[in-house]
N, C-alpha and C positions, 0 to 999 in steps of 0.2 A: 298606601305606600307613599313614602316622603318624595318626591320630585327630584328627580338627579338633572340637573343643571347640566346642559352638556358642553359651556364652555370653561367647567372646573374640574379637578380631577378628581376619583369617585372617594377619595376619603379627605373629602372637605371637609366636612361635617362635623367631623373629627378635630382636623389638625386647622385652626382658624388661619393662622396667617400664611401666609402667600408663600412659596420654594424659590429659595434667591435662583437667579440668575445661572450659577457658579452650578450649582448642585443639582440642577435641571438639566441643566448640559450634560453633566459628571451622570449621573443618573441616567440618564436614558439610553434605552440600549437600540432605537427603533431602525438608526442605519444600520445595524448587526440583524437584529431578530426578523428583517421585515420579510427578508427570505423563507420564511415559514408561516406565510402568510395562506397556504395552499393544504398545508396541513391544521393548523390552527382553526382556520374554518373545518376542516372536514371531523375534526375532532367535535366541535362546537355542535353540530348537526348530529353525530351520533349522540353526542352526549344529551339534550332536547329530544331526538327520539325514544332513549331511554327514560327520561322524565315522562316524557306522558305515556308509555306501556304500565311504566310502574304507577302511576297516575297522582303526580306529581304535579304536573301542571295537566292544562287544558290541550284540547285536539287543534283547538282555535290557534293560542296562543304557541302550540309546535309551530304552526305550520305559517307565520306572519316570521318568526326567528328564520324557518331556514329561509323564507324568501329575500329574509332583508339579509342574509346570510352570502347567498348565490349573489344577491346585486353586488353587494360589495366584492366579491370574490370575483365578479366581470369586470368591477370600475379598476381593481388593481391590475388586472393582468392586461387590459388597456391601457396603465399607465393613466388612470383619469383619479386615481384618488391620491386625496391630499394627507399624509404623514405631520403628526405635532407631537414634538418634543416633550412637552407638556403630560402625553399620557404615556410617557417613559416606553412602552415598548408595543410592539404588534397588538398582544392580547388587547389590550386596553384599549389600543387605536381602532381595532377594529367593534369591539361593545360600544365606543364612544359614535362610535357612526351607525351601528344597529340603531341608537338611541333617535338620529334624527331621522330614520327610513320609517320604522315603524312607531318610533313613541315610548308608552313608558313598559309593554308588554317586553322589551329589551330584556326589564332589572331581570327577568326570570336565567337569563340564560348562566348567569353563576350561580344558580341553586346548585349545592351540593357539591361543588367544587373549589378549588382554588387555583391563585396563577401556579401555585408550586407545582401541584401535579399537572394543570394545564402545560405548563413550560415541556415538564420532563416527558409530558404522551407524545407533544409536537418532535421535541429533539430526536425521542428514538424513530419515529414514525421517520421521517428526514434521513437519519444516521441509516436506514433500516436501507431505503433508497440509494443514497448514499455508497453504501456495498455493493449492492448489485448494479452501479452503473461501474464503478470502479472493478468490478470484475467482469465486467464486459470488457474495457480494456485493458485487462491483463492476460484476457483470452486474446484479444489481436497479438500482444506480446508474444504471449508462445507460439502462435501461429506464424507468428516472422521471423521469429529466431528458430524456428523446429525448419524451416521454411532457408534458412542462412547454414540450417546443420545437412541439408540433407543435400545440397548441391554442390560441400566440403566433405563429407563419408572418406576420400581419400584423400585429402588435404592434408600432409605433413606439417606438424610445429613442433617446435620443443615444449614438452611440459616445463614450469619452472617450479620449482621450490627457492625460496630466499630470491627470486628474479635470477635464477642461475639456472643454466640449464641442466633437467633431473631424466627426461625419459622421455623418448618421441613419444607422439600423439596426433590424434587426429582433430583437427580445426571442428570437426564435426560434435566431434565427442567435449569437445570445449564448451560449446554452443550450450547440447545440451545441458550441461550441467547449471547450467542459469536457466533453461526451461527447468528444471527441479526446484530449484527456489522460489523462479516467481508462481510454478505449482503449488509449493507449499504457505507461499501468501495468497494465493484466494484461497485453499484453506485455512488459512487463518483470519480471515475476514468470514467467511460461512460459519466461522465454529462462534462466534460473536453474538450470532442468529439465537443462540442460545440461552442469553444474557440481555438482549435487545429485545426478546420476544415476551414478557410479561408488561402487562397493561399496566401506568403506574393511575389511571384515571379514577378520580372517585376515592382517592383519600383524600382529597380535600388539600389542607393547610401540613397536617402531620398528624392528624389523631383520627382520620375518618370523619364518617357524619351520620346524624342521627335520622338521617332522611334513607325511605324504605328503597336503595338504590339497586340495580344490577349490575356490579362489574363484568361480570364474567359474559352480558350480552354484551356492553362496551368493547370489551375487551377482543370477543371475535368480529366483531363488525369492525374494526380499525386494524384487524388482520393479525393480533398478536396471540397465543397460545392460551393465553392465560392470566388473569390478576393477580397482578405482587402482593405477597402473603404478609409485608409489617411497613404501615402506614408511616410509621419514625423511618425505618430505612429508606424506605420509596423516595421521599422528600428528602434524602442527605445522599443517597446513590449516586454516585457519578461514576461506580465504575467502568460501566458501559462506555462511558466516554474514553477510559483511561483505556481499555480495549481496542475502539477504535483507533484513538493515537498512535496508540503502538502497533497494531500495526500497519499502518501508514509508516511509522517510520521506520520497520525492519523492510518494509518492500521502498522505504528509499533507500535504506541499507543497500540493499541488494540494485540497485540500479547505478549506485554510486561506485560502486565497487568495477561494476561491468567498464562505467565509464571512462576510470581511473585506467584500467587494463587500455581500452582503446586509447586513448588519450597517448597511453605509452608506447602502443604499436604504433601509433600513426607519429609517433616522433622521427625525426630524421637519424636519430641514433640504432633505432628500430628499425623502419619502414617497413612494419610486417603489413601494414592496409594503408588502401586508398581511400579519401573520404571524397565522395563529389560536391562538387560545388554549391550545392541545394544548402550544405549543413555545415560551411565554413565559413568564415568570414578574412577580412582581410586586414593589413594595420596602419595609420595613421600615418605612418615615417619611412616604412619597410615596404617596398611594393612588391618585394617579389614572396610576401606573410599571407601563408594560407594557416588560417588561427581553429583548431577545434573547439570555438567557443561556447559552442550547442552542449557541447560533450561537458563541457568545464561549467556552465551552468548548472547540468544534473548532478553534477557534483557537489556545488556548492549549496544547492536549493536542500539538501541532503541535510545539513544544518538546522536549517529553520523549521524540518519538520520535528526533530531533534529538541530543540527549544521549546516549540508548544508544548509536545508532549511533557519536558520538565516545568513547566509552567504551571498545568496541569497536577499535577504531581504537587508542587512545590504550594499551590491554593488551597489544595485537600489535606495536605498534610496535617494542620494544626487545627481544625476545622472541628468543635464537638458536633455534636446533632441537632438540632435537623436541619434546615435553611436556615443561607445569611447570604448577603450581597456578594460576598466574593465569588459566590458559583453565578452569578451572573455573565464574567468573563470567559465561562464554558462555550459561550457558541461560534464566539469571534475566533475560540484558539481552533476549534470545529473545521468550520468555514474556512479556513485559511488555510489548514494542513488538509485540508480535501480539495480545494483551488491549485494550490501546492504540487499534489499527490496528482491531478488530472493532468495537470498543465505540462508537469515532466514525463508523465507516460504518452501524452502524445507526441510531445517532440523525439523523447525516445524510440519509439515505431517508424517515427520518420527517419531516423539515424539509421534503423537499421534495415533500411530499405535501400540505406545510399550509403553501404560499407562494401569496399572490394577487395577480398585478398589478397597480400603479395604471395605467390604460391612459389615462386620463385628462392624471393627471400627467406620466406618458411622454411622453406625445406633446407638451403643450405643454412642454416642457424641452425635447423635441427640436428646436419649432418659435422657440429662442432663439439667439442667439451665431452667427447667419448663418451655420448650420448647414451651407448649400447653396452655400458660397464655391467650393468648389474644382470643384463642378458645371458652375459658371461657367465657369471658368480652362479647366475641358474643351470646354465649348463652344465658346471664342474658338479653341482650338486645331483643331476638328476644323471647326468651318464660317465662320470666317476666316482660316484658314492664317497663322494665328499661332505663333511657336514658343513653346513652356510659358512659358518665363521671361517672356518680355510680357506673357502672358495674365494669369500671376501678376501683373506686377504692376499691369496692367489693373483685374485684379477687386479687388485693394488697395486701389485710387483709390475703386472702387463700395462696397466696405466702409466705408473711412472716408465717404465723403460721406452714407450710411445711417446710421451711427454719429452723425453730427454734428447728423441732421436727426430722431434717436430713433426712425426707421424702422426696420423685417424687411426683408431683401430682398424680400420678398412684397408689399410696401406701395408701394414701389419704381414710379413709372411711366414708360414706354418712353420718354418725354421728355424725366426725370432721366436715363432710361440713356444715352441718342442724345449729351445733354450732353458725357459721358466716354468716349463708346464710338460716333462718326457710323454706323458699320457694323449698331449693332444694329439689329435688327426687333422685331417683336411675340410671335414665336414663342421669343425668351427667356423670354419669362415664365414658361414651363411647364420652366425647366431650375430655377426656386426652389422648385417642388412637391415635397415630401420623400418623397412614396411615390414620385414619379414616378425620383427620386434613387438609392431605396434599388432599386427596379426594375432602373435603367440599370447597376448593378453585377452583370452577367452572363458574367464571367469565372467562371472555372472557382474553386469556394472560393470566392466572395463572395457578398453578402447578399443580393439578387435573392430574390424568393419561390418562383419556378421553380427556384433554385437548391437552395435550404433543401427544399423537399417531395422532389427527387431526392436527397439526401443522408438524408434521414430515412429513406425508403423503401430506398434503398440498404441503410443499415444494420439495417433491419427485416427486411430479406431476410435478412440476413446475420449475423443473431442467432445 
């Protein structure tokens, strides 16, 4: 075997003269990739176990790879090994240092492999990870929002539509409905598992290799289902990636969104919540500035997960098959929208550990904007055999004449009503009571208090 020099890069050999300066830099991906330094070795090691079952290499020459394998994989997590730009990314840094641990029994550890597939088993192995830390905490999430809903069950607010007030409701049942979404992004992070879960290891470059390998041991021993079925795909695949991204960014959707809402109650125009002092901050000029800045950060960080993802998009898009350098920028857009994606769910959890109701304000907000209109419009339909559309525009007539005379429907009495409405009785009056409103909504999924405490317990079970 030819001597690999181990202070040149491994395809010298090849290329004679020396990588400027400029393009060594530009090239190297090793402050991005080094993070997969944990997978990279553990890939390395099964892949050498499988060489010598299929008897590939020697029992000797296995077992000198994984030891110089394990040393390196101590010296990094100590913090005692030293990274060079020079072998552009992890894979290479880490071969180049097998080379001076054990010598030249090293060259064997890329038999049958390439950095292409190599790259793509670490990414998903990582990504794989990856998900199930990020759905750890998005279980704290619904855990302290199911936790914010259940000690609201009779918390008055106005629903809004158009930010106008549409129909009381319960703070409770508000809550919940953002435990629902960020329900539906861990699964959508699980259903991933699916896509993530085939081996891309042991095609090599793009075409396979003519060496008598076993993916499908590979493949379970690195924990994934299964070996990917076309060597050109494996090596041009990233949709897995485009999967991840997304959704990381529909669950910052969704966090963005919650934010926006507080941000707005806790306005002085508002002041439907309290925030404590843990998760505000103060301002420069204005002493008497309690700023939601926590809150207006997850908002904005909302963006940037937004932007990977079309980065992403925008690299793949023109891209024929199989590898090119531009997927190299895959792991920084990674890494960043899951730094991103961490970094805002835990401040998040924090927020909403130190958010207080105005129950006060709630409720008189709720008790504005004839809140109980369409209560009405039900009542005309269900106990004088009205069809909707009359009812509607029945209870129009009793809004405006309320309107006109600076009255609530609550203020309303059966004599004004009987005026626009001979059929009414006395027993309307209890259709303007707003618990009584949010009660009568006991369809399955609405705001009803019987509803909300089955649903919280539901999902308490079901933790």
């Amino acid at each position: 075997m030819t001597k690999n020099k181990n202070n040149q890069a491994i395809w010298n050999t090849r290329i004679k003269k020396k990588t400027s300066k400029l393009f060594e830099k530009i090239g190297s991906s090793i402050d991005i990739d080094k993070r997969l330094y944990k997978e990279d070795i553990a890939g390395s090691i099964v892949h050498v176990e499988m060489l010598f079952k299929q008897k590939i290499i020697t029992f000797k020459i296995k077992n000198k790879i994984i030891y110089g394998l394990q040393k390196i994989e101590k010296e990094i997590s100590r913090n005692k090994f030293e990274y060079n730009k020079k072998y552009e990314d992890i894979h290479m840094n880490i071969e180049k240092k097998l080379f001076q641990i054990i010598g030249e029994e090293a060259g064997y550890i890329h038999t049958a492999r390439s950095r292409n597939d190599q790259v793509i088993t670490d990414l998903k192995i990582w990504i794989k990870s990856a998900t199930q830390e990020i759905n750890i905490y998005l279980d704290k999430i619904i855990k302290s929002t199911i936790k914010i809903a259940e000690k609201n069950i009779e918390t008055v607010m106005p629903g809004f539509t158009h930010l106008k007030n549409a129909q009381p409701i319960s703070l409770g049942h508000y809550f919940m409905a953002y435990v629902e979404m960020f329900k539906r992004d861990k699964r959508r992070f699980i259903n991933n598992f699916e896509s993530l879960n085939e081996s891309p290891l042991g095609v090599a470059a793009l075409t396979g290799t003519s060496f008598n390998i076993d993916r499908n041991y590979t493949a379970k021993k690195l924990g994934f289902s299964n070996p990917t079925n076309n060597s050109i795909d494996t090596v041009s695949d990233r949709d897995f990636v485009l999967d991840f991204l997304f959704s990381i960014s529909v669950c910052s959707m969704h966090i963005s969104r919650i934010a926006e809402e507080l941000i707005i109650w806790n306005s002085d125009g508002f002041n439907l919540i309290h925030l404590s002092d843990k998760v505000v901050t103060g301002s420069s000029i204005m002493p008497q500035k309690k700023n939601p800045d926590l809150i207006e950060f997850l908002r904005g960080k909302t963006g940037t997960t937004f932007g990977n993802l079309f980065s992403m998009l925008t690299i793949l898009k023109g891209l024929p098959l199989s590898y090119f350098k531009d997927m190299q920028d895959d792991k920084e857009i990674v890494f960043k929208s899951y730094d991103t994606l961490i970094n805002c769910l835990k401040i998040f959890n924090e927020i909403l550990k130190n958010i207080t109701p105005n129950k006060k304000k709630m409720y008189e907000l709720a008790d504005s904007g004839f809140i109980t209109a369409t209560d009405l419009a039900d009542y005309l339909v269900k106990n004088h055999s009205m069809s909707f559309r009359k009812a509607y525009k029945k209870t129009a007539e009793i809004v405006n004449f309320a309107e006109n005379k600076k009255k609530k429907l609550t203020e309303l009495k059966i004599e004004e009503l009987k005026k626009i409405e001979p059929k009414l009785t006395n027993d309307v009056l209890k259709v303007f009571d707003i618990k009584n409103s949010i009660n009568s909504k006991k369809s399955y999924g609405g705001t009803s208090f019987e509803n909300i405490k089955k649903m919280i317990m539901k999902y308490k079970r079901n933790k």
